[in-house]
N, C-alpha and C positions, 0 to 999 in steps of 0.2 A: 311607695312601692311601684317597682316599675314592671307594665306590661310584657310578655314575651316576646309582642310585637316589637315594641321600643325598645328592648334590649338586643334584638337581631338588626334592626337597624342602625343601631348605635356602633354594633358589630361588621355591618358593611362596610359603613361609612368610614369605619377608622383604616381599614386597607382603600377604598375608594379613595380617601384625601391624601392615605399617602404614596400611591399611583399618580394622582392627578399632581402630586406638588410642584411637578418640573413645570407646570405651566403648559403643557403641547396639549394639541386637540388631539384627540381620537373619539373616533365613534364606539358605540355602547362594543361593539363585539369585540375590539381591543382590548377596552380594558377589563374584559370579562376572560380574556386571555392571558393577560398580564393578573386578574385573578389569582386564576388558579396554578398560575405561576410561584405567585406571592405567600414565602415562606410562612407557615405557621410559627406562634413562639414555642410549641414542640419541635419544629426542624425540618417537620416535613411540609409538605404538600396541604393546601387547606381542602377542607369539605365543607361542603352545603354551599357550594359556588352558583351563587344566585344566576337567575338564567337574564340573554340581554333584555326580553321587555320589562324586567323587573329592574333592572339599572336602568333602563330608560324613564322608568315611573317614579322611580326615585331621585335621579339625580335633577327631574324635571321639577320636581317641588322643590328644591334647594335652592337658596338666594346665590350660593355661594359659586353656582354654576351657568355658566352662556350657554345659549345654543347657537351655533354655527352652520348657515346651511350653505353648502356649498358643491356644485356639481350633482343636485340631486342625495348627498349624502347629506346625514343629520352630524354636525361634532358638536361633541361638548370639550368646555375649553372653564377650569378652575379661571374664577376672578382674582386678581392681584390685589386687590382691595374691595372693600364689601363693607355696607351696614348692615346690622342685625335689628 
């Protein structure tokens, strides 16, 4: 059985990996823009578009993501390759 928590997560994540797929860095507030951008499988508009320190908390515990500091800016940048 899975938690509410780990089912919201699971729910980020899957718009999160497929924003990040092209490979470009952006910092959290990008892609928290490209968010709520990011079609729902209703057509619209998505809701409950997590705020950027909560993508920042999250993508920070992922193996699957770098951090990038540059110019004083924080990016995060998908790995091309990765162990689990």
């Amino acid at each position: 059985m899975t938690t509410r928590r780990k089912r919201h997560r699971k729910q980020v994540f899957w718009v999160i990996d497929r924003i990040m797929a092209d490979g470009k860095e952006r910092t959290a507030e990008n892609i928290r823009e490209k968010f709520e951008q990011y079609r729902s499988d209703r057509g619209g508009k998505r809701t409950n578009v997590p705020t950027t320190m909560q993508i920042r908390c999250l993508i920070k515990t992922e193996k699957k993501y770098e951090k990038i500091e540059k110019g004083g800016m924080i990016l995060w940048k998908m790995k091309t390759s990765y162990i689990e």
